[in-house]
N, CA, C and O atoms as CSV, one atom per row, in Angstrom:
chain,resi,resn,atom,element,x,y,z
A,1,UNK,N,N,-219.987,6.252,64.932
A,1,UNK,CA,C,-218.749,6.483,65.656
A,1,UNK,C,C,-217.916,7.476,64.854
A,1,UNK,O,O,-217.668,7.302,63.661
A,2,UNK,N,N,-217.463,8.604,65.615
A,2,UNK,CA,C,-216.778,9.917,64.670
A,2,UNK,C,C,-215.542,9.057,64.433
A,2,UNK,O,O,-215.141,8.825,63.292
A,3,UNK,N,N,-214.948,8.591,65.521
A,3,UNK,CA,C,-213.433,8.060,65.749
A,3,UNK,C,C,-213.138,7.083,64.856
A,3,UNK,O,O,-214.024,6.378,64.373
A,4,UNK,N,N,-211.657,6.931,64.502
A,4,UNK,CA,C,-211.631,5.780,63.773
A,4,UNK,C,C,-211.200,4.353,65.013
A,4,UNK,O,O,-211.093,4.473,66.234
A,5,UNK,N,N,-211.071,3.407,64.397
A,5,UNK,CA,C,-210.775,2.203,65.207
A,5,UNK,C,C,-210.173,2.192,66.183
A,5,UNK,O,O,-210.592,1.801,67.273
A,6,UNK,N,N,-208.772,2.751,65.869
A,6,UNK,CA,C,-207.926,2.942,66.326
A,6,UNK,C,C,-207.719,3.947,67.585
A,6,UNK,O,O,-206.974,3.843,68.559
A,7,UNK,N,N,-208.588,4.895,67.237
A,7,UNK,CA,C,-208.754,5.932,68.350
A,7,UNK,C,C,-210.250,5.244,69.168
A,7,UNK,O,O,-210.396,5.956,70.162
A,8,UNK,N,N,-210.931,4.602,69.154
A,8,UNK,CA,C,-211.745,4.302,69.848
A,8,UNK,C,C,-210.928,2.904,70.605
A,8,UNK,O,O,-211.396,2.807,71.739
A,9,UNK,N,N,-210.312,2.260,70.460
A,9,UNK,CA,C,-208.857,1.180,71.028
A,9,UNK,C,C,-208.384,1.939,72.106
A,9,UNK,O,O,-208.835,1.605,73.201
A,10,UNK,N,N,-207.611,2.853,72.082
A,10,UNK,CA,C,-207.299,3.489,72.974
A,10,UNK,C,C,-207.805,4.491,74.028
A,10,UNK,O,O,-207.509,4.808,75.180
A,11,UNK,N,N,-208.704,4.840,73.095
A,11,UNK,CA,C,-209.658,5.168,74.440
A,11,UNK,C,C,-210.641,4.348,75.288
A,11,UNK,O,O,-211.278,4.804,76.238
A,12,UNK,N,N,-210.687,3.145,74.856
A,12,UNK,CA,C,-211.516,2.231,75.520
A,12,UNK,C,C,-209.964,1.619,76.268
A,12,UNK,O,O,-210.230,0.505,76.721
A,13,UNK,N,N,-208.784,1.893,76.485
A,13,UNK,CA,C,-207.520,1.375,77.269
A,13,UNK,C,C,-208.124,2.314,78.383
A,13,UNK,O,O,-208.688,2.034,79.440
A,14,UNK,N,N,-207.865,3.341,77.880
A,14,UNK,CA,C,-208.159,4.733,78.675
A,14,UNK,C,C,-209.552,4.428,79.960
A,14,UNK,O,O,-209.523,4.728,81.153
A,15,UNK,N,N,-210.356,3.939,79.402
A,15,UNK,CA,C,-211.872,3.679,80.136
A,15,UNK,C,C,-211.417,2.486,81.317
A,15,UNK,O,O,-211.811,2.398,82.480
A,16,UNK,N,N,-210.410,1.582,80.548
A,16,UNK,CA,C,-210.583,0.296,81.289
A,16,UNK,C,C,-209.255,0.968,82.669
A,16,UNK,O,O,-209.222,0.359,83.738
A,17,UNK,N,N,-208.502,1.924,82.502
A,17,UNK,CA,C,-207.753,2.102,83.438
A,17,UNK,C,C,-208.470,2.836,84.198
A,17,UNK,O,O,-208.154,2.647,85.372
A,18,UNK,N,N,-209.232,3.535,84.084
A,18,UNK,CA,C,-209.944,4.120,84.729
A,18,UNK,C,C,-210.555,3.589,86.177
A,18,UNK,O,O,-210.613,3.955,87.350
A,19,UNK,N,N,-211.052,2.284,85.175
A,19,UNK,CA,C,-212.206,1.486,86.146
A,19,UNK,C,C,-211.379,0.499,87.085
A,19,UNK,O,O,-211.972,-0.419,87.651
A,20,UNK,N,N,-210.114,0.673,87.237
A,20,UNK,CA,C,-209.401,-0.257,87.933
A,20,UNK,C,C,-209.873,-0.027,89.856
A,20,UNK,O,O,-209.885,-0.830,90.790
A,21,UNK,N,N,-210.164,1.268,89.774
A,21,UNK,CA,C,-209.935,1.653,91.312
A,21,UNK,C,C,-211.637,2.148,91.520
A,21,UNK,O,O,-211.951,2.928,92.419
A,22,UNK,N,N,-212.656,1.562,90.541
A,22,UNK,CA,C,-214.218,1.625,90.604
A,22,UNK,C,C,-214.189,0.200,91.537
A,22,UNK,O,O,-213.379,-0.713,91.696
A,23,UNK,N,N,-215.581,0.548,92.079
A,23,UNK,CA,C,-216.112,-0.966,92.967
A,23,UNK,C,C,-215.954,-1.881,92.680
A,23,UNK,O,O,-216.069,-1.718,91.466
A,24,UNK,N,N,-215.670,-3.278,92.855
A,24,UNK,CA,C,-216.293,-4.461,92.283
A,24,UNK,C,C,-217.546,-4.491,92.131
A,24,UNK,O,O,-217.846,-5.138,91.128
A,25,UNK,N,N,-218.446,-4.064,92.698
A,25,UNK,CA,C,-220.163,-4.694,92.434
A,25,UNK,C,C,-220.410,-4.056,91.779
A,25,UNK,O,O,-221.589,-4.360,91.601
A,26,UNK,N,N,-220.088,-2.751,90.752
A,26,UNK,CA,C,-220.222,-1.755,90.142
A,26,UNK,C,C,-219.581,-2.230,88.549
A,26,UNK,O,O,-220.106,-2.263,87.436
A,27,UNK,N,N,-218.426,-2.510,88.964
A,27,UNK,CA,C,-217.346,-2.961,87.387
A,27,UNK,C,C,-216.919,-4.048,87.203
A,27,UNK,O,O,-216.038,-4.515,87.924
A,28,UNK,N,N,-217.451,-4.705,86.188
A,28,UNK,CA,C,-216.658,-5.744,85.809
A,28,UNK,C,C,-215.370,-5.695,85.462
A,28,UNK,O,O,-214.587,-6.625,85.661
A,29,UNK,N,N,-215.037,-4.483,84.861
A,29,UNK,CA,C,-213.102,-4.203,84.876
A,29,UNK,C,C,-212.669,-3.978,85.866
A,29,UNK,O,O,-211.461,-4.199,85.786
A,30,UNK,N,N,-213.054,-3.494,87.279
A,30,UNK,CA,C,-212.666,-3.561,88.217
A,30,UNK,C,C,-212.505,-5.147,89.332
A,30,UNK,O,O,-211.664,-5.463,90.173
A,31,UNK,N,N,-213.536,-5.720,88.902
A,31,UNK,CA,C,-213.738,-7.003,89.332
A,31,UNK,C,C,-212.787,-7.792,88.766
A,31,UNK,O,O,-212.209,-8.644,89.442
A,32,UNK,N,N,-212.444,-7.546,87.116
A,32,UNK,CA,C,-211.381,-8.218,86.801
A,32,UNK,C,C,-209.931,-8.511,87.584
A,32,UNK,O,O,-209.431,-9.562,87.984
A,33,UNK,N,N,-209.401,-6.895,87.634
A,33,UNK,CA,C,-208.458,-6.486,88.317
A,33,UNK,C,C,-207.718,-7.356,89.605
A,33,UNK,O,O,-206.590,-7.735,89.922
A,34,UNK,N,N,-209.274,-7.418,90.184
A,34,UNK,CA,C,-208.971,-7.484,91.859
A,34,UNK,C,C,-208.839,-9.290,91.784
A,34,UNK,O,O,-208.177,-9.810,92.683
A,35,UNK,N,N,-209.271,-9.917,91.054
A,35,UNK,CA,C,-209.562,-11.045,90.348
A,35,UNK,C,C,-208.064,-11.591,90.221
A,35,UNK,O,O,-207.731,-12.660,90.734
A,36,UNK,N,N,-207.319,-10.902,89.611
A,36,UNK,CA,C,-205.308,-11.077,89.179
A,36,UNK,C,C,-205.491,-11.539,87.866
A,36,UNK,O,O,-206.473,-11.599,87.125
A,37,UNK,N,N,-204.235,-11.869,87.747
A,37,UNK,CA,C,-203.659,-11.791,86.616
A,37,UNK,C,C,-204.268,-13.615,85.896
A,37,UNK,O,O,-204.543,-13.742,84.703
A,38,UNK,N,N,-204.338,-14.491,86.638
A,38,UNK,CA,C,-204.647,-15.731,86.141
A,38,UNK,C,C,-206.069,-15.885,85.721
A,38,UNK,O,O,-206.392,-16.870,85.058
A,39,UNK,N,N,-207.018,-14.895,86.093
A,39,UNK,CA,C,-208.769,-14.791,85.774
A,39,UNK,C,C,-208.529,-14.502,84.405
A,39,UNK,O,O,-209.054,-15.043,83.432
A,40,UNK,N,N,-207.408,-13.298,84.436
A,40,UNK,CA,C,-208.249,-12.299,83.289
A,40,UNK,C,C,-207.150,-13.399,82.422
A,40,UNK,O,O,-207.885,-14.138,81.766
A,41,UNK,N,N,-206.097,-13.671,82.247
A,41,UNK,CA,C,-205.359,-14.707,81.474
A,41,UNK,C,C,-206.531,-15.905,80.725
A,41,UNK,O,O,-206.897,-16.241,79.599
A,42,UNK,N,N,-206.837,-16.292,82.317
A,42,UNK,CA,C,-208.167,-17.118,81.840
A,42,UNK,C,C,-209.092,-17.057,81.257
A,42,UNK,O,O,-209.668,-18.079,80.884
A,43,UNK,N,N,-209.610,-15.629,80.943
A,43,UNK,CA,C,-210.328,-15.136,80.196
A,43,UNK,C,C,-210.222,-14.913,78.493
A,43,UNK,O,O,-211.066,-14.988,77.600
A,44,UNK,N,N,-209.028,-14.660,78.500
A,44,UNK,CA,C,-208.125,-14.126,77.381
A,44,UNK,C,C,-208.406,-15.553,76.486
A,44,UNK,O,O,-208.842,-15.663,75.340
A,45,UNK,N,N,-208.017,-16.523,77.387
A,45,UNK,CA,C,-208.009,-17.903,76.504
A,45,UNK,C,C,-209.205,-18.363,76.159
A,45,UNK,O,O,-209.352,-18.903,75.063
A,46,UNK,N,N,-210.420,-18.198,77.190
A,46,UNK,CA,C,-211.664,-18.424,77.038
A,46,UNK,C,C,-212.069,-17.823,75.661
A,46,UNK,O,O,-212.441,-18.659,74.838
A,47,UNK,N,N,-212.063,-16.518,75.263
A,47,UNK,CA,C,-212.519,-15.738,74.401
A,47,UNK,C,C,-211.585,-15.850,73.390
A,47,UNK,O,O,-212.095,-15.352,72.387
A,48,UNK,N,N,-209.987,-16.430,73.043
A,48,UNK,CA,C,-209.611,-16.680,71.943
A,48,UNK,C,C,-210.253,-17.981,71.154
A,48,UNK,O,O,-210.319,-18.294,69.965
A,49,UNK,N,N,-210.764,-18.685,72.580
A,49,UNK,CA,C,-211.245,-20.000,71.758
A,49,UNK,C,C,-212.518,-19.966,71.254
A,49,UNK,O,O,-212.957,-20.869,70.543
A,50,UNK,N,N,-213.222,-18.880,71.603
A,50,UNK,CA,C,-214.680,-18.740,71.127
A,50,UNK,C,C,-214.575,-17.661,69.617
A,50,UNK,O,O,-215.546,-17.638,68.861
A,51,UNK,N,N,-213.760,-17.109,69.412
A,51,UNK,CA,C,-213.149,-16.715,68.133
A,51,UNK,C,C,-212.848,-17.697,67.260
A,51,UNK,O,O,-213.514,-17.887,66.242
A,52,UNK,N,N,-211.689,-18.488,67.635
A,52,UNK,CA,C,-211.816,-19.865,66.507
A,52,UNK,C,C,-212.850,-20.283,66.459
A,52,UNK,O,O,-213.183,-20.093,65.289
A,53,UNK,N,N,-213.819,-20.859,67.071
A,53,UNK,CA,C,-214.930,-21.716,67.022
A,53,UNK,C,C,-215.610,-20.960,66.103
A,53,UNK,O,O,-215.738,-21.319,64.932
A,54,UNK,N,N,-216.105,-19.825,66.598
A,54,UNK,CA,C,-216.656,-18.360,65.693
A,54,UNK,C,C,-216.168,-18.843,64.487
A,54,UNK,O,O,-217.030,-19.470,63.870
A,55,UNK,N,N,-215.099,-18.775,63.937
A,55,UNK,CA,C,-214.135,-18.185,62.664
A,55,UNK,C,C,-214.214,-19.731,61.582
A,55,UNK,O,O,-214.292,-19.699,60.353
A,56,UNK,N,N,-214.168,-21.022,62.459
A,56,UNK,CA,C,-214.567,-21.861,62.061
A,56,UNK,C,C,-216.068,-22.590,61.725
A,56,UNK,O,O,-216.394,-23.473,60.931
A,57,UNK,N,N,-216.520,-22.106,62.324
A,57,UNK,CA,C,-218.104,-22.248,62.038
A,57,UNK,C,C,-218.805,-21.135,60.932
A,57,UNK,O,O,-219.882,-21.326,60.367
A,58,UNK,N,N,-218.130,-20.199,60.801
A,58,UNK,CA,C,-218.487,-19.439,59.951
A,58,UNK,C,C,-219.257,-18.308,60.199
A,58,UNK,O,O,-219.673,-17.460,59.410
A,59,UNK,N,N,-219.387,-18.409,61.377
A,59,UNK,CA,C,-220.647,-17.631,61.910
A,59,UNK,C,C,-220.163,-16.076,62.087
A,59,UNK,O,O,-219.878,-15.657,63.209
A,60,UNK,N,N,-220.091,-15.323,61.040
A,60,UNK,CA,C,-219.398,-13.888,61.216
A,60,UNK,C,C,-219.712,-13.109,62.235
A,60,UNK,O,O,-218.780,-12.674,62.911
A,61,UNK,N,N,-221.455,-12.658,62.678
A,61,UNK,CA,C,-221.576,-11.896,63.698
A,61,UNK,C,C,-221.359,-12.599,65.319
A,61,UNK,O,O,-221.478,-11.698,66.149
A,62,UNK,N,N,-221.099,-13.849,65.922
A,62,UNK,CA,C,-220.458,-14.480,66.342
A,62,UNK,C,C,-218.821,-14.130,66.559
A,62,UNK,O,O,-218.328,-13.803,67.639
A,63,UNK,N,N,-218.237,-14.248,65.536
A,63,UNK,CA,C,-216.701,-14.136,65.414
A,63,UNK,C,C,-216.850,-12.283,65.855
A,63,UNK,O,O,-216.063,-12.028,66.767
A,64,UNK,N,N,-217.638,-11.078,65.414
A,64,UNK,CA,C,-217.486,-10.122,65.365
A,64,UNK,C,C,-217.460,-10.085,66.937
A,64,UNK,O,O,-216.484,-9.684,67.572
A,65,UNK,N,N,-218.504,-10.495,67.444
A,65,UNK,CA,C,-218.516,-10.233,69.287
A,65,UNK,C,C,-217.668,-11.006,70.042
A,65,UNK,O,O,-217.267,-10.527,71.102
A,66,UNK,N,N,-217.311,-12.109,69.710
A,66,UNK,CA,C,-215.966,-12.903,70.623
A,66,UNK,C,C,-214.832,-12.006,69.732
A,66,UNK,O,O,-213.744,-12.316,70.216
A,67,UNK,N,N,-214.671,-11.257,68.895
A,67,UNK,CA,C,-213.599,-10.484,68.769
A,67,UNK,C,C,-213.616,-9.375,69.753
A,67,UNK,O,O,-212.682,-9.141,70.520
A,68,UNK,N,N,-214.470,-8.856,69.707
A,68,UNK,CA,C,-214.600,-8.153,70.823
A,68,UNK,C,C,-214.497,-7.836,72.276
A,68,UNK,O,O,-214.064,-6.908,72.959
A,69,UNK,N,N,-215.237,-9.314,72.518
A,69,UNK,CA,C,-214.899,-9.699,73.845
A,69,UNK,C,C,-213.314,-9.973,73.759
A,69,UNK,O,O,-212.952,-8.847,74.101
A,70,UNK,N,N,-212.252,-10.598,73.568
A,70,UNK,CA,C,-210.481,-10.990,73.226
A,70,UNK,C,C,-210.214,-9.647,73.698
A,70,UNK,O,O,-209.646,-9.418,74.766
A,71,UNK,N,N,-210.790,-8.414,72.581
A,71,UNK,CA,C,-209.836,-7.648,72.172
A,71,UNK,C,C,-209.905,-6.659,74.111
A,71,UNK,O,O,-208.975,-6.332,74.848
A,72,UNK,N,N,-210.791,-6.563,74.210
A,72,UNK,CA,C,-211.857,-6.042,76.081
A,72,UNK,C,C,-210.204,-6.818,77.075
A,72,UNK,O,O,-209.267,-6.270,77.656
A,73,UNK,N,N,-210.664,-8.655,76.762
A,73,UNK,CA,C,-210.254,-8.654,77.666
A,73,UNK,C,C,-208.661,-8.874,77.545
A,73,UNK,O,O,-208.102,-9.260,78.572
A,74,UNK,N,N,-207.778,-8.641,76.248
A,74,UNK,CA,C,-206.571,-8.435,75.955
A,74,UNK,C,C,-206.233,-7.406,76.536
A,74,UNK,O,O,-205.162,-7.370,77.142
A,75,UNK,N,N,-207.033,-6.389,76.485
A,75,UNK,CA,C,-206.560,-4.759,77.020
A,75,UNK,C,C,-206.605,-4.713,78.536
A,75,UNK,O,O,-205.816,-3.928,79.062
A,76,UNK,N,N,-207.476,-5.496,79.401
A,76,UNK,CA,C,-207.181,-5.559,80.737
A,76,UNK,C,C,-206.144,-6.456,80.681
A,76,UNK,O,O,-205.086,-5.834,80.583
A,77,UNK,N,N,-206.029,-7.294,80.694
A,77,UNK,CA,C,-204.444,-8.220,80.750
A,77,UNK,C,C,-203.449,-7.452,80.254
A,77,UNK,O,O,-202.575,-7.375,81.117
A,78,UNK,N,N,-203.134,-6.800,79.208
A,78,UNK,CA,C,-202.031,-5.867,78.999
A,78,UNK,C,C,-202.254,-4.935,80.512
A,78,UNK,O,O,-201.606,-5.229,81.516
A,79,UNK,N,N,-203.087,-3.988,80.498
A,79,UNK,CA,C,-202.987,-2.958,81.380
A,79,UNK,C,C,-202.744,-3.708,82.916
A,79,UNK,O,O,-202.075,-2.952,83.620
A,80,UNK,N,N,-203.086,-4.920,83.589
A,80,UNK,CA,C,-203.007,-5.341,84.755
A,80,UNK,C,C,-201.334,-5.777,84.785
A,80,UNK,O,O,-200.684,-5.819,85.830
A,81,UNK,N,N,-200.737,-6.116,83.324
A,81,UNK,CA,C,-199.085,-6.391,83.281
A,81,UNK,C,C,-198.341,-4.749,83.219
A,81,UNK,O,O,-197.118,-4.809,83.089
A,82,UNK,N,N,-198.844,-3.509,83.285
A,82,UNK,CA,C,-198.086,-2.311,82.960
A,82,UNK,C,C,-197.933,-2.057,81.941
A,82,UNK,O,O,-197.214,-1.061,81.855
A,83,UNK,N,N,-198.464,-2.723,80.326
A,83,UNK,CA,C,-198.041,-2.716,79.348
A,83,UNK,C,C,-199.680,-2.169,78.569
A,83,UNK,O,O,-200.809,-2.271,79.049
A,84,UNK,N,N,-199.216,-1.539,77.127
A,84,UNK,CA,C,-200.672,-0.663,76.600
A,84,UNK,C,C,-200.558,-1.342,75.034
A,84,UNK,O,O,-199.686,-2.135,74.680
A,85,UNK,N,N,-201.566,-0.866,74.275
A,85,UNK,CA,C,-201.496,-1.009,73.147
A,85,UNK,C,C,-200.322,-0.381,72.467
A,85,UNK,O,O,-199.565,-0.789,71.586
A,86,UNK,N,N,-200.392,0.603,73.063
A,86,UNK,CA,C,-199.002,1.016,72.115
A,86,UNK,C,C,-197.750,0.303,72.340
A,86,UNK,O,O,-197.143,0.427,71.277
A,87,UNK,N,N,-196.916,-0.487,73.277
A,87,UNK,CA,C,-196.233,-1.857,73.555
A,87,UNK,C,C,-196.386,-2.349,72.556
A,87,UNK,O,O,-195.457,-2.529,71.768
A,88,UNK,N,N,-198.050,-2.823,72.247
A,88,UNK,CA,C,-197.654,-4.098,71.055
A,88,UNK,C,C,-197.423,-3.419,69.423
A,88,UNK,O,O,-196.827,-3.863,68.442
A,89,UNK,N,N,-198.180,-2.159,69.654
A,89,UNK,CA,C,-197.755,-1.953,67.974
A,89,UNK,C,C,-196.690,-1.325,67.532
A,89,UNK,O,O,-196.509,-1.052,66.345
A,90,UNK,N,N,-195.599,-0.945,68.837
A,90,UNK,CA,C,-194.009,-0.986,69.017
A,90,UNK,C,C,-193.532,-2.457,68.319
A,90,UNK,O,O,-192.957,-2.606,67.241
A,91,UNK,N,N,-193.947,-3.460,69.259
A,91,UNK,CA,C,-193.499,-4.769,69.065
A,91,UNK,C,C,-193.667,-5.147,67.112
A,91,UNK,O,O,-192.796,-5.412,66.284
A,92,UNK,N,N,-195.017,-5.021,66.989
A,92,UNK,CA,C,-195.211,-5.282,65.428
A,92,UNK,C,C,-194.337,-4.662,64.615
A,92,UNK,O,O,-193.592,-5.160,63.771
A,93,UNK,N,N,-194.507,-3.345,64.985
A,93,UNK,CA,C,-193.283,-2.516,64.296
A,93,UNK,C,C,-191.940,-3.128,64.022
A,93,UNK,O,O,-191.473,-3.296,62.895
A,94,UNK,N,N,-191.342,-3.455,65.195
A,94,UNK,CA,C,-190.172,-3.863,65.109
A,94,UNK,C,C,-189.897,-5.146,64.018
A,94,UNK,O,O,-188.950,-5.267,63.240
A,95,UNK,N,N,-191.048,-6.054,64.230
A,95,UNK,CA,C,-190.919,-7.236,63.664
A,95,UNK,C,C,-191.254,-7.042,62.037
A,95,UNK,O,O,-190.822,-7.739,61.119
A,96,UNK,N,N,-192.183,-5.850,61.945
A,96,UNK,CA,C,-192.219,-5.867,60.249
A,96,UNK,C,C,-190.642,-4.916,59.785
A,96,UNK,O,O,-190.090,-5.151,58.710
A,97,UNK,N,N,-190.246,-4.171,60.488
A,97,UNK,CA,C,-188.637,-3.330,59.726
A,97,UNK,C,C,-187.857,-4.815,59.910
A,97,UNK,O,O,-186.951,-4.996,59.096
A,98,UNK,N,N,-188.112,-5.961,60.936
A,98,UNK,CA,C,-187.416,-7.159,60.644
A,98,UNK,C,C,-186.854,-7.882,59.438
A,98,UNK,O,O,-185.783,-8.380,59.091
A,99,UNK,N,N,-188.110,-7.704,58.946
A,99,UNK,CA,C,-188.676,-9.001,57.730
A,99,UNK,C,C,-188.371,-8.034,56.497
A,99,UNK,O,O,-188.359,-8.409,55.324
A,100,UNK,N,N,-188.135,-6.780,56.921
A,100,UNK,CA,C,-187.904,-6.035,54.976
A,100,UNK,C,C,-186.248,-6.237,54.775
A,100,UNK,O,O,-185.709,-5.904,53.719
């Protein structure tokens, strides 16, 4: 991967907005979409809890792909609310000039 993390984050925002107005039988980000806001919520929680389990069991390449999956389906739940990654690392921002 040329990109760093960070630029591959946002362009995978970029991919998932894309696919909002692709088929359902074609996209699962599109399927999400059409799905609302309580699937992909539902999802969000599904895949935070398979991260703990991951993170607690120890099982690193485990924890690496349910991170993955969170982080997928965090970015459709942000993007289906109007809101992007850059929102939250506004938000962080704010909260670390908080704390100095």
């Amino acid at each position: 991967m040329s990109q760093t993390g960070l630029e591959y984050l946002l362009e995978l925002q970029g991919i998932i907005e894309s696919r909002k107005a692709a088929s359902f039988d074609k996209s699962y980000t599109a399927k999400l979409f059409a799905l609302g806001t309580s699937r992909i919520a539902q999802k969000v929680g599904e895949e935070g809890v398979e991260v703990a389990i991951a993170a607690v069991q120890g099982d690193k390449p485990r924890l690496t792909a349910e991170s993955a999956d969170l982080l997928y389906h965090l970015i459709v739940l942000l993007r289906s609310q109007g809101l992007t990654l850059q929102d939250v690392v506004q938000e962080l921002s704010q909260r670390q000039r908080q704390e100095q």
